[in-house]
C-alpha positions in Angstrom: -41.3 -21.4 34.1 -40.2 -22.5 31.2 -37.1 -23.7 29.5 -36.6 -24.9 26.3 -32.8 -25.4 27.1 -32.0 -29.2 26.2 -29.0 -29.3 28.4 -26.6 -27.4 26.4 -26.5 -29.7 23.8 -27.0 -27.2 20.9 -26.5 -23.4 21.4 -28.7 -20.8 20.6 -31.8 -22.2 22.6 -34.4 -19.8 24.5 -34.5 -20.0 28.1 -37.7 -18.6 29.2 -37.4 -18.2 32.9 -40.6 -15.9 34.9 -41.1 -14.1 31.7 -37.8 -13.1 30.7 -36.0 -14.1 27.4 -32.3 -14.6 27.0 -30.4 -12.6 24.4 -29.0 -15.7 23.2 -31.9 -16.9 20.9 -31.8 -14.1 18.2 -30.3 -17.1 15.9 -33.6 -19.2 16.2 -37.7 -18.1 15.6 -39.2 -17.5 18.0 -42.6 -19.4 19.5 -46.0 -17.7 20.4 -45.0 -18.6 23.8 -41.4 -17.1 23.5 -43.2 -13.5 22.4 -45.8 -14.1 25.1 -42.6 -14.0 27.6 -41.2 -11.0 26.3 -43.7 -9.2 26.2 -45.6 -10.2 29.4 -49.2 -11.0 27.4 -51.3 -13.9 27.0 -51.6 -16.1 23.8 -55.0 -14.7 22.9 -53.1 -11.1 22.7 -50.5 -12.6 20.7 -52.8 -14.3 18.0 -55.3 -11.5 18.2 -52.8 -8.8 17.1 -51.8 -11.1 14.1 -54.9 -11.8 12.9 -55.4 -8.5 12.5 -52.2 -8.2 10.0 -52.4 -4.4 10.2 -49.3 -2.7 8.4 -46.7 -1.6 11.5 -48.4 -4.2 13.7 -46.6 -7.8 15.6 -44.0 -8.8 12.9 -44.8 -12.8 12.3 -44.3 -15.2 9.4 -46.5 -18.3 9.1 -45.2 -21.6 8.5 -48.0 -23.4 7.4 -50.3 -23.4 10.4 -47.9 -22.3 12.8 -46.7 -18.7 13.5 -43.0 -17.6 14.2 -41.3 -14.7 15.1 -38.2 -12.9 14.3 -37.0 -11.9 18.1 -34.6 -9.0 16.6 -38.0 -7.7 14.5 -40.0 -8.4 18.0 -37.5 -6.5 19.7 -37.8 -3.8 17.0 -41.4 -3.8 17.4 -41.6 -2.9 21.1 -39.2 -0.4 21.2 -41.0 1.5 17.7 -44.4 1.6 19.7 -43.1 4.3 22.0 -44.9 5.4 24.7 -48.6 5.6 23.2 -47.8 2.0 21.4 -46.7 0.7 25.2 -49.5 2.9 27.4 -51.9 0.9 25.3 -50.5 -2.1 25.5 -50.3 -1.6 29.2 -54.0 -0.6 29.2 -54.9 -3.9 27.3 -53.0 -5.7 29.9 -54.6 -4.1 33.2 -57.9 -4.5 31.1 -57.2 -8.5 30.7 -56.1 -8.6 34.6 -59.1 -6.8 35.4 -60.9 -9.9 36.4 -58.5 -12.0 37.9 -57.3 -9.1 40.2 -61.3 -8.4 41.4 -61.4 -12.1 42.2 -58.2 -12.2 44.2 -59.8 -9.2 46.2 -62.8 -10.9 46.6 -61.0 -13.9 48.0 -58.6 -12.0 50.6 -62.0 -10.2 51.6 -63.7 -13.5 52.3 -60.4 -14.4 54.2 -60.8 -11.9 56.3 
């Protein structure tokens, strides 16, 4: 969990709770992490698909070393990939969980 709320002190801030994002940070750029939430990946997916810088890929801008992230070009994004752009995000995903889920099998089956 993870919130970058500082109390309500400013408005505008991200709260990244389980994965989700609020609708209330379009005002603000967003993080690798704050992409990472919305969109369910890991930070390697993240910075893998801007290195590669292909035209119609991850919208970013880089502020010196950093990267940032317009959330209403994010948002954009997701919903231009349709369903090839999504089935092979999804397959990059179960490909990345791949591992982890064998191991959690392998656990329960020593469990047992």
């Amino acid at each position: 969990m993870v919130n970058c709320d500082d109390g309500g002190a400013k408005s505008g801030h991200l709260s990244v709770v389980r994965g989700s994002v609020s609708a209330d940070d379009d005002a603000r750029a967003w993080t690798v992490a704050d992409v990472c939430a919305f969109l369910s990946v890991g930070k390697t997916w993240v910075y893998d698909r801007c290195a590669e810088n292909l035209p119609g890929g991850l919208p970013f801008k880089r502020i010196g070393s950093r990267l940032r992230f317009d959330s209403v070009e994010v948002r954009a994004w997701w919903r231009s990939q349709g369903p090839e752009g999504q089935a092979q995000l999804s397959a990059a995903l179960r490909e990345r969980r791949a591992p982890r889920d064998a191991r959690a099998r392998s656990r329960k089956e020593r469990e047992q």
